[in-house]
N, CA, C and O atoms as CSV, one atom per row, in Angstrom:
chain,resi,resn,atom,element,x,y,z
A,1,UNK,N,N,-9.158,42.508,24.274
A,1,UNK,CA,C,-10.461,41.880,24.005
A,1,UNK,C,C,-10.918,42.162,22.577
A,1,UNK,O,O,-11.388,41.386,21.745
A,2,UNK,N,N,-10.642,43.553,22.499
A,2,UNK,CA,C,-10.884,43.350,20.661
A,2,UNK,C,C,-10.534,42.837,19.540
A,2,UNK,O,O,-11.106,42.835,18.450
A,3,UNK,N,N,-9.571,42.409,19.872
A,3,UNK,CA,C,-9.097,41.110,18.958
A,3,UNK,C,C,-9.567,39.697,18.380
A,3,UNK,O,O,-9.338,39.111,17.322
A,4,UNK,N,N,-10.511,39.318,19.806
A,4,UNK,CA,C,-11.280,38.368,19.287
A,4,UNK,C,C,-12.112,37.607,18.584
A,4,UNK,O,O,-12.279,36.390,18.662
A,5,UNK,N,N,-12.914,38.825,17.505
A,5,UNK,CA,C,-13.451,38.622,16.521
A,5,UNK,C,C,-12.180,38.405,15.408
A,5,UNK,O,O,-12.682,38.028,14.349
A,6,UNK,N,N,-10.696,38.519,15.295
A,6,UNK,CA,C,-10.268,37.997,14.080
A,6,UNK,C,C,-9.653,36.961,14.420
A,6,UNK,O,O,-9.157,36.266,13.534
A,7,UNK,N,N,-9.526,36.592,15.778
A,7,UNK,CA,C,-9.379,34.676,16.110
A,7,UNK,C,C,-9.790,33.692,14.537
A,7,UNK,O,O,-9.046,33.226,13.674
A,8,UNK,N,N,-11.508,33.669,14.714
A,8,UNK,CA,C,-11.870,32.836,13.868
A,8,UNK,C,C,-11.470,32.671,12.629
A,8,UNK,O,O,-11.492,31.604,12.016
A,9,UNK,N,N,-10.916,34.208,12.036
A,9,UNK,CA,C,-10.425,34.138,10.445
A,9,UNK,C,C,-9.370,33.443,10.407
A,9,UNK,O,O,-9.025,32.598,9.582
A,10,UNK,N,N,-8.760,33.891,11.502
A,10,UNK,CA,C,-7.112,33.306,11.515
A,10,UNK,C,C,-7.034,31.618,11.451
A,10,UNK,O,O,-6.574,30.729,10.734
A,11,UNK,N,N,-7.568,31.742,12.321
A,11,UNK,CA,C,-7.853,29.860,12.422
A,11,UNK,C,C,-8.348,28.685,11.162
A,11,UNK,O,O,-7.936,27.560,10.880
A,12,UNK,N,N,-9.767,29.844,10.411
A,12,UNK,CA,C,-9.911,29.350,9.456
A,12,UNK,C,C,-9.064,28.520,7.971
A,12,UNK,O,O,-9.448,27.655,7.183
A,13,UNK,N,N,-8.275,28.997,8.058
A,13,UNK,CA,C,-7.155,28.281,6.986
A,13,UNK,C,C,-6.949,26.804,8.138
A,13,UNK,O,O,-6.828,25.629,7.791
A,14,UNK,N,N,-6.961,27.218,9.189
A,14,UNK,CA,C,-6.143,25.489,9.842
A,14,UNK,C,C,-7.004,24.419,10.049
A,14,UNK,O,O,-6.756,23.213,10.064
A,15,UNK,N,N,-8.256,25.137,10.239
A,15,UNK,CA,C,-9.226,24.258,10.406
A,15,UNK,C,C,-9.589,23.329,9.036
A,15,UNK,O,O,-10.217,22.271,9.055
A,16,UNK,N,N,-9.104,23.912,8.003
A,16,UNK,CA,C,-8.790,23.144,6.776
A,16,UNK,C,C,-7.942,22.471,6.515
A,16,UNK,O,O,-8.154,21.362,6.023
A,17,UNK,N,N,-7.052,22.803,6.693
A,17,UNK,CA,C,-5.643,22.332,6.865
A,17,UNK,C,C,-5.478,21.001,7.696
A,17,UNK,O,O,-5.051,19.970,7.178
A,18,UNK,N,N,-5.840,21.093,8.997
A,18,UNK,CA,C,-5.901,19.938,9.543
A,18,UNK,C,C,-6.660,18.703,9.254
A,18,UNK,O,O,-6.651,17.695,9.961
A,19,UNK,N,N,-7.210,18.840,8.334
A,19,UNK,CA,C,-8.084,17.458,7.808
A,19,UNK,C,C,-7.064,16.909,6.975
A,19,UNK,O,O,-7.474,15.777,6.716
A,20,UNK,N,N,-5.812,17.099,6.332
A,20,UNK,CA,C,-4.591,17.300,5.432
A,20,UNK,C,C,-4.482,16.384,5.514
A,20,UNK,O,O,-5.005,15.567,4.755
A,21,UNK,N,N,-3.542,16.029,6.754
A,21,UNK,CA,C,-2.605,15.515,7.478
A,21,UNK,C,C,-3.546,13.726,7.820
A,21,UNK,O,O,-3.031,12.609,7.761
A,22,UNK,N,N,-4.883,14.055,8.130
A,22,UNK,CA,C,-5.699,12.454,8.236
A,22,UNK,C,C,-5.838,11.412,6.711
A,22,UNK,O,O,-6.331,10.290,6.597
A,23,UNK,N,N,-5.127,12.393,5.565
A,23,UNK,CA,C,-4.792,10.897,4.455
A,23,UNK,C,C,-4.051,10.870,4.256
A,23,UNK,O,O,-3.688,10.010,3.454
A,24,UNK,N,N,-2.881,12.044,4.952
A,24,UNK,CA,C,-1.381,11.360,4.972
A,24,UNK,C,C,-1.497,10.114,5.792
A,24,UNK,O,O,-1.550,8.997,5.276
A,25,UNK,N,N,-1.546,10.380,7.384
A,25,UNK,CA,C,-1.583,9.736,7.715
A,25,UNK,C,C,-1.902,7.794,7.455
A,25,UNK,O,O,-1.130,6.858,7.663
A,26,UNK,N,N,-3.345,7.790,6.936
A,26,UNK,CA,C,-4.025,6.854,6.702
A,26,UNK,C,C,-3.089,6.191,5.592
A,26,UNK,O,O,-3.008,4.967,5.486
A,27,UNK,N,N,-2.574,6.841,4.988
A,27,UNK,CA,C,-1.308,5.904,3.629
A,27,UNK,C,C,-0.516,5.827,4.427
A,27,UNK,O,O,-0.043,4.703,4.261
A,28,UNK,N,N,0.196,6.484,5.580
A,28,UNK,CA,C,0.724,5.571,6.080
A,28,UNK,C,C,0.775,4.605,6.715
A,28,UNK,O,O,1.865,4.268,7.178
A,29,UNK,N,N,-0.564,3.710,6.989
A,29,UNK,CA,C,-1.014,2.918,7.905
A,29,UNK,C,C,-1.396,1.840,6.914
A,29,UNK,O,O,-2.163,0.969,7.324
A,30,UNK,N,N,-0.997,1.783,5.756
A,30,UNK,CA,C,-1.128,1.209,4.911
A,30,UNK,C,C,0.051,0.283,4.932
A,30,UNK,O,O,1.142,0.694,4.537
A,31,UNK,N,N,-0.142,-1.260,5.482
A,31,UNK,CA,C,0.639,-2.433,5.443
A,31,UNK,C,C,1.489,-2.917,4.426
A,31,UNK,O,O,1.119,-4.010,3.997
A,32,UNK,N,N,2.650,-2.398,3.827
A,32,UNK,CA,C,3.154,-3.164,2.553
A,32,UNK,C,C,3.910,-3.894,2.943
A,32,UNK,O,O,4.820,-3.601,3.719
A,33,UNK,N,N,3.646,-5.185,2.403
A,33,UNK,CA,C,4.867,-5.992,2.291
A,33,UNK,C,C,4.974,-6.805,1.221
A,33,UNK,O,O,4.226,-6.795,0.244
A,34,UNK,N,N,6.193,-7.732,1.458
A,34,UNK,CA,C,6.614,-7.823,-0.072
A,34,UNK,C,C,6.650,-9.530,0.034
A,34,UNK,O,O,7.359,-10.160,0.818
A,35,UNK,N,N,5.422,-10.279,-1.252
A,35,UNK,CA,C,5.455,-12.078,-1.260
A,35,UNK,C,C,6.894,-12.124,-2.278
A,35,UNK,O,O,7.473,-11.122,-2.696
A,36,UNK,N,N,7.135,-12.999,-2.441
A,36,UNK,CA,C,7.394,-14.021,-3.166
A,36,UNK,C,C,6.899,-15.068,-4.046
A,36,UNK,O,O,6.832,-16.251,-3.714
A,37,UNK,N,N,6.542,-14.583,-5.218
A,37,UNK,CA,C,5.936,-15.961,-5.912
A,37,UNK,C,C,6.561,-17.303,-5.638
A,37,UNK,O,O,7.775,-17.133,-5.746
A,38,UNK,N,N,6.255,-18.796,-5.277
A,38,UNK,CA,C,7.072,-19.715,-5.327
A,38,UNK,C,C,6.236,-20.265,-6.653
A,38,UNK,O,O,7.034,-20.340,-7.588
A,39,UNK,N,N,5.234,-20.573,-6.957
A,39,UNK,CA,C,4.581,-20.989,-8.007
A,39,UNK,C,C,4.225,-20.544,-9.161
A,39,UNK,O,O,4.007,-19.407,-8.745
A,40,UNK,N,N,3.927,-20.456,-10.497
A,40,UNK,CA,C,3.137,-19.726,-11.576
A,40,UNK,C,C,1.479,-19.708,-11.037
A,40,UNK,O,O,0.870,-20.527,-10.349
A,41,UNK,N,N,1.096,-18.585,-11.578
A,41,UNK,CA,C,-0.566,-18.616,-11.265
A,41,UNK,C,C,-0.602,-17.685,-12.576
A,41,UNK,O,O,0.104,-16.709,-12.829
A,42,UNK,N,N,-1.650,-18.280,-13.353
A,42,UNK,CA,C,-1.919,-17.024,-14.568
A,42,UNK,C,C,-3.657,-16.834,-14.212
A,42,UNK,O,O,-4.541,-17.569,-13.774
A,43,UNK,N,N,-3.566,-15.537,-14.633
A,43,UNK,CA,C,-4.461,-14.588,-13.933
A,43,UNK,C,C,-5.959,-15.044,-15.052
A,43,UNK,O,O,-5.995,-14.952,-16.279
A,44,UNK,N,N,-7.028,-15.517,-14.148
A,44,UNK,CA,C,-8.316,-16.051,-15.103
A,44,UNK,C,C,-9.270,-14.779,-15.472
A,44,UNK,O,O,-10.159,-14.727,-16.321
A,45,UNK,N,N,-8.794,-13.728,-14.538
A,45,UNK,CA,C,-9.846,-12.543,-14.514
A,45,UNK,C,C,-9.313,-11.297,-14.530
A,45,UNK,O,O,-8.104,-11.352,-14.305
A,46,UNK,N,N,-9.720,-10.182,-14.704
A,46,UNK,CA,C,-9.110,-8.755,-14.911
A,46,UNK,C,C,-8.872,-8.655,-14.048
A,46,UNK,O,O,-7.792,-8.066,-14.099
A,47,UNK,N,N,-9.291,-8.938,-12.370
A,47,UNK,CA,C,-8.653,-8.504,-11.667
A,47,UNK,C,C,-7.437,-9.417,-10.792
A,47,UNK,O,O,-7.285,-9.088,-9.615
A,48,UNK,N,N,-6.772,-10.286,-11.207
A,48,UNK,CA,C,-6.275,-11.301,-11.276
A,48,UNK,C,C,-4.819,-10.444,-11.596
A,48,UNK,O,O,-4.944,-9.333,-12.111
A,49,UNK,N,N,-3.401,-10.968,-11.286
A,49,UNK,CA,C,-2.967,-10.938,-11.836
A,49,UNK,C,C,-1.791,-12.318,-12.021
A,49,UNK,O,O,-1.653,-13.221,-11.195
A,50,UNK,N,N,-1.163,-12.200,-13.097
A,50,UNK,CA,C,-0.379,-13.179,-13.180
A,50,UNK,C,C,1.111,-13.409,-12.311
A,50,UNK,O,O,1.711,-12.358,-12.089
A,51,UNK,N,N,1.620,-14.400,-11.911
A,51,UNK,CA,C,2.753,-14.402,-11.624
A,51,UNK,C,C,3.620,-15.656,-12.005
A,51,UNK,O,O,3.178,-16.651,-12.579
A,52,UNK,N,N,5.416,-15.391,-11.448
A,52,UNK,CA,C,6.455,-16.772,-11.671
A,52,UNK,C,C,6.464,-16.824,-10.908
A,52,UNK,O,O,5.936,-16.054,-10.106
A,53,UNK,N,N,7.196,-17.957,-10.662
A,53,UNK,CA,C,7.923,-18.116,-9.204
A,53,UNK,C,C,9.160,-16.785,-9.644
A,53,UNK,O,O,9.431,-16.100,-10.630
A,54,UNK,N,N,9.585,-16.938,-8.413
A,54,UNK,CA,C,10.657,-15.371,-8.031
A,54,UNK,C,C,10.144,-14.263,-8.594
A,54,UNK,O,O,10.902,-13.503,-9.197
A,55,UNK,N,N,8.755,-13.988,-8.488
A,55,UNK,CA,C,8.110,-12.594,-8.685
A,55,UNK,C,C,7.963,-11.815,-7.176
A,55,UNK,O,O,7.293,-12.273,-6.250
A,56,UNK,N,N,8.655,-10.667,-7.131
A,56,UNK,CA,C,8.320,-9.946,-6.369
A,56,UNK,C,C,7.445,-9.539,-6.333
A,56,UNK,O,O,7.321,-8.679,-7.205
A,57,UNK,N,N,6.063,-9.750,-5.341
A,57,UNK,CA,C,5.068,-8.909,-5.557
A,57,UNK,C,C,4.345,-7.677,-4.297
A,57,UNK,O,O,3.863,-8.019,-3.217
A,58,UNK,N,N,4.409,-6.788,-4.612
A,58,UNK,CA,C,4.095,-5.491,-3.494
A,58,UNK,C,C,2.529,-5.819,-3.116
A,58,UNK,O,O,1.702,-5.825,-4.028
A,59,UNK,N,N,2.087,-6.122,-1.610
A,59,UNK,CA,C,1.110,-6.436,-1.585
A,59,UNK,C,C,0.521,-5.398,-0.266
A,59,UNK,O,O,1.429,-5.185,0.537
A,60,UNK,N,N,-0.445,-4.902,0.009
A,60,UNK,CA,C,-0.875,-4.091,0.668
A,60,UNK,C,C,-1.609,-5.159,1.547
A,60,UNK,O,O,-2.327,-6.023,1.043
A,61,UNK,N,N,-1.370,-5.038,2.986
A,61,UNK,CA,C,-2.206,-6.183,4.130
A,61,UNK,C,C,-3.241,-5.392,4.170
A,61,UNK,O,O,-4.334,-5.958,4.196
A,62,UNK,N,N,-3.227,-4.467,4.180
A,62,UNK,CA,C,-4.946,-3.433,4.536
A,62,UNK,C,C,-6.151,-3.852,3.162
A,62,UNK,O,O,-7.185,-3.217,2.950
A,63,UNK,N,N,-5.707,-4.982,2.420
A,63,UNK,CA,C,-6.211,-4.749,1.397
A,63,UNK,C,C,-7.129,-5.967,1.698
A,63,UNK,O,O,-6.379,-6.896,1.399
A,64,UNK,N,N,-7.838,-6.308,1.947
A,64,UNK,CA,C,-8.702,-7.954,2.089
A,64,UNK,C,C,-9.669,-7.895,1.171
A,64,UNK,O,O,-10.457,-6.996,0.877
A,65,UNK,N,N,-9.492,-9.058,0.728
A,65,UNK,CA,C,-10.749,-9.481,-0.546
A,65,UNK,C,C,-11.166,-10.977,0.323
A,65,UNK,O,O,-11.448,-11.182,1.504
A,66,UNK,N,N,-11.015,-12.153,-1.243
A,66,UNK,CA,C,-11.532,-12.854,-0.465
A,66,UNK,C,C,-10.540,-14.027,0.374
A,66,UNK,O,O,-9.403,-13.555,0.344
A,67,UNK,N,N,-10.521,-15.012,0.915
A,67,UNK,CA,C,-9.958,-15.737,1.463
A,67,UNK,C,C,-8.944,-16.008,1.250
A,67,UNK,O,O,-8.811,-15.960,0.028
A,68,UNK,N,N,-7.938,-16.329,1.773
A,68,UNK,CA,C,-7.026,-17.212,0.354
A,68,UNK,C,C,-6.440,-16.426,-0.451
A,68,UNK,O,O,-5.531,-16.937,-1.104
A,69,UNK,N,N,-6.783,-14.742,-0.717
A,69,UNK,CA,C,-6.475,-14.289,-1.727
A,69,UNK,C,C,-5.852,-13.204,-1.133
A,69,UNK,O,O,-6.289,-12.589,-0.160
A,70,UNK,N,N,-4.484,-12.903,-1.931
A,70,UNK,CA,C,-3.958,-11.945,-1.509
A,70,UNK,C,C,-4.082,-10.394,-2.929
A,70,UNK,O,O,-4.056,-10.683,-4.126
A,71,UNK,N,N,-4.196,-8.999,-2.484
A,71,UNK,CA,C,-4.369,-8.331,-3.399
A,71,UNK,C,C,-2.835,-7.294,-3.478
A,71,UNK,O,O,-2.387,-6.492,-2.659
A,72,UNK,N,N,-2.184,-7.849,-5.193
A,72,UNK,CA,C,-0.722,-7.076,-4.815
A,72,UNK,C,C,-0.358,-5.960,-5.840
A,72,UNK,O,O,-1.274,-5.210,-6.177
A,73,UNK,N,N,1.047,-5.745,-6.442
A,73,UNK,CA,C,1.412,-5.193,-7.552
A,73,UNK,C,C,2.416,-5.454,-7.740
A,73,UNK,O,O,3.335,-5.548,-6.926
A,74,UNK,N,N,2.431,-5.694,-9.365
A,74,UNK,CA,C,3.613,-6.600,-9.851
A,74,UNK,C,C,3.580,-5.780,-11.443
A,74,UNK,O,O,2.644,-5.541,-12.205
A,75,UNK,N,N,4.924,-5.519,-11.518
A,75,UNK,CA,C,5.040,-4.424,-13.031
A,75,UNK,C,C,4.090,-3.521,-13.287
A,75,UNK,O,O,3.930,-2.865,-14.316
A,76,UNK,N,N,3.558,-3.519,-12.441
A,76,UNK,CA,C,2.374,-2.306,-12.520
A,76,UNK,C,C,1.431,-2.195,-12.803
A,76,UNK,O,O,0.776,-1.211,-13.146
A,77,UNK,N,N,1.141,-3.552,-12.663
A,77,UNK,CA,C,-0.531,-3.903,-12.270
A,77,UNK,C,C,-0.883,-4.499,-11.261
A,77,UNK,O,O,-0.262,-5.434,-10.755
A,78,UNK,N,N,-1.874,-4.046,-10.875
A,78,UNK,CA,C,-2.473,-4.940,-9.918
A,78,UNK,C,C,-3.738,-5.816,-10.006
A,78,UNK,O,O,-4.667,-5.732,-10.809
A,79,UNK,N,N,-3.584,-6.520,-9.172
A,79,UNK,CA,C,-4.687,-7.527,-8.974
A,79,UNK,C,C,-4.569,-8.723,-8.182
A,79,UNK,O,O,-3.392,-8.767,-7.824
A,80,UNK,N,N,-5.391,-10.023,-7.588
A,80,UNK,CA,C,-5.405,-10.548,-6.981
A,80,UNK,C,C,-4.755,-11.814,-6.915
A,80,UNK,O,O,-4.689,-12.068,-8.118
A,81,UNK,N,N,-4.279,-12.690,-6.389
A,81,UNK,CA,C,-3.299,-14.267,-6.280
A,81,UNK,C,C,-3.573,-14.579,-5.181
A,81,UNK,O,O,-3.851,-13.949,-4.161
A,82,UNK,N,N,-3.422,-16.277,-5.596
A,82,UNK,CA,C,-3.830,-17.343,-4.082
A,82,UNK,C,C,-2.529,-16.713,-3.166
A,82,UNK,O,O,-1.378,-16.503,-3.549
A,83,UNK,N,N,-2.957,-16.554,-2.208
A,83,UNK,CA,C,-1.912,-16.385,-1.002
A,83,UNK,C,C,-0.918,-17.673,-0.690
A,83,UNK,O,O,0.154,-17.494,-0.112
A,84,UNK,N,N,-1.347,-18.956,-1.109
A,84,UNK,CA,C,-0.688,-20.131,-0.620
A,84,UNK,C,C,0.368,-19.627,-2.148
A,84,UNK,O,O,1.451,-19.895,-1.627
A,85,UNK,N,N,0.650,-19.258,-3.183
A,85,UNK,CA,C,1.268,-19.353,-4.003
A,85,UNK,C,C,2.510,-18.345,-4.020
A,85,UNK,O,O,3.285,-18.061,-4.933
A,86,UNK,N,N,2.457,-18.050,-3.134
A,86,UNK,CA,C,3.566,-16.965,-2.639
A,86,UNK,C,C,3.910,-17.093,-1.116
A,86,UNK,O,O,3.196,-17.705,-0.321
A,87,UNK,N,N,4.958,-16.518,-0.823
A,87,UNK,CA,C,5.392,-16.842,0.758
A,87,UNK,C,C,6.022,-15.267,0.717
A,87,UNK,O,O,6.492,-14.591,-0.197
A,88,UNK,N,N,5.748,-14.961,2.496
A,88,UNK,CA,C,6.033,-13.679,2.661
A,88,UNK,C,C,7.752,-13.702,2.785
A,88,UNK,O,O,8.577,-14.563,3.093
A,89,UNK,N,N,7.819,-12.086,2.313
A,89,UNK,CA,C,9.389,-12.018,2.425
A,89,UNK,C,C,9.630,-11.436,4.329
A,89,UNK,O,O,9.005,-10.657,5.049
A,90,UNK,N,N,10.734,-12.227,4.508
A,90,UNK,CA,C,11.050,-11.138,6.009
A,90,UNK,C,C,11.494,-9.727,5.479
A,90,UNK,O,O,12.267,-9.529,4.542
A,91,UNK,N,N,10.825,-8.729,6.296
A,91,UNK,CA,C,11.062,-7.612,6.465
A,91,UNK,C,C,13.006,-7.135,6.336
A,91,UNK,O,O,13.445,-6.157,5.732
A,92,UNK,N,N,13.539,-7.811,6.833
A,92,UNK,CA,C,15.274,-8.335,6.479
A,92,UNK,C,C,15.783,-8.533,5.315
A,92,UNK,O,O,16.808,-7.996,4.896
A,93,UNK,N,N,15.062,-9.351,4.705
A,93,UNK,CA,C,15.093,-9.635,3.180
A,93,UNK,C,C,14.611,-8.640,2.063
A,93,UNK,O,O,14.986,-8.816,0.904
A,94,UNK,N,N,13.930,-7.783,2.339
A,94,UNK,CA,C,13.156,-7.304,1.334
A,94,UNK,C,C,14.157,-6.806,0.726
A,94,UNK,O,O,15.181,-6.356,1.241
A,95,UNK,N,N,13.870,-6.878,-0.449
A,95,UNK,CA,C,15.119,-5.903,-1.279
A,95,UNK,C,C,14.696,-3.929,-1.138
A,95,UNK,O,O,13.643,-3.294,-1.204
A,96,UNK,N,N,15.982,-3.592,-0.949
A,96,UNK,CA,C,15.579,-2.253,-0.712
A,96,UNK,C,C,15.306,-1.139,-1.968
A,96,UNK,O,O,15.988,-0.889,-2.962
A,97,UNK,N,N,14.432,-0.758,-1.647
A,97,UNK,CA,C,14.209,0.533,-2.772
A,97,UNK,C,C,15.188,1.004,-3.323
A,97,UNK,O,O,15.888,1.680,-2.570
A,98,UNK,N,N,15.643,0.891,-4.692
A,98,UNK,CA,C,16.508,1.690,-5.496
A,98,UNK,C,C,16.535,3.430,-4.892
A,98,UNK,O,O,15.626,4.182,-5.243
A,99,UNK,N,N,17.874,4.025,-3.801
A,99,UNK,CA,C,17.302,5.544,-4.055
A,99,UNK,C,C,19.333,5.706,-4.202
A,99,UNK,O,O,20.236,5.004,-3.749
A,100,UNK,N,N,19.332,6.959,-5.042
A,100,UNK,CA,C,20.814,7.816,-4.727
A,100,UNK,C,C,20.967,7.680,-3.528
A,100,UNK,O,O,20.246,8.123,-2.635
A,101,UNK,N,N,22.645,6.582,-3.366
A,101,UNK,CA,C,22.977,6.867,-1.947
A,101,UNK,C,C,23.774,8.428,-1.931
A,101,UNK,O,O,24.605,8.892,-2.713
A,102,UNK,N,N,23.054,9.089,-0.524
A,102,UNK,CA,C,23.813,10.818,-0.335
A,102,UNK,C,C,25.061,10.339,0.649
A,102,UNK,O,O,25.876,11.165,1.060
């Protein structure tokens, strides 16, 4: 029974700790997938961005703006494009991440 007063210290680090793990999580719940430019769109606004056709662009589904508009990243910027101006890639297709094959 005397132990029970250092329960709470002990715990204290986890009880921190466990809040960690809720924005790992949450990035991972983060929708990426990958359009396809089929059209040119040049970007009218900063948050705009430009594209070609055959632009890969990384687009986050968790991301909603306005209608019509999809919000992506392309060379390393981001910003927004008509959704009709791109077509989604199948999940099959996507080209895979450059990593060292082990």
């Amino acid at each position: 029974q005397h132990q029970e007063p250092a329960k709470p210290a002990v715990q204290a680090p986890w009880s921190t700790a466990e809040k960690g793990p809720l924005t790992i999580s949450a990035q991972e719940n983060v929708k990426v997938v990958y359009y396809r430019a089929l059209y040119p769109f040049e970007s009218r606004s900063h948050d705009e961005i430009t594209i070609q056709p055959g632009d890969i662009v990384m687009v986050d589904e968790s991301q909603t703006g306005e209608p019509g508009w999809l919000g992506g990243e392309l060379k390393g910027k981001t910003g927004w494009f008509p959704a009709n101006y791109a077509e989604k890639i199948p999940e099959n297709e996507v080209p895979a991440p450059v990593k060292p094959v082990t």
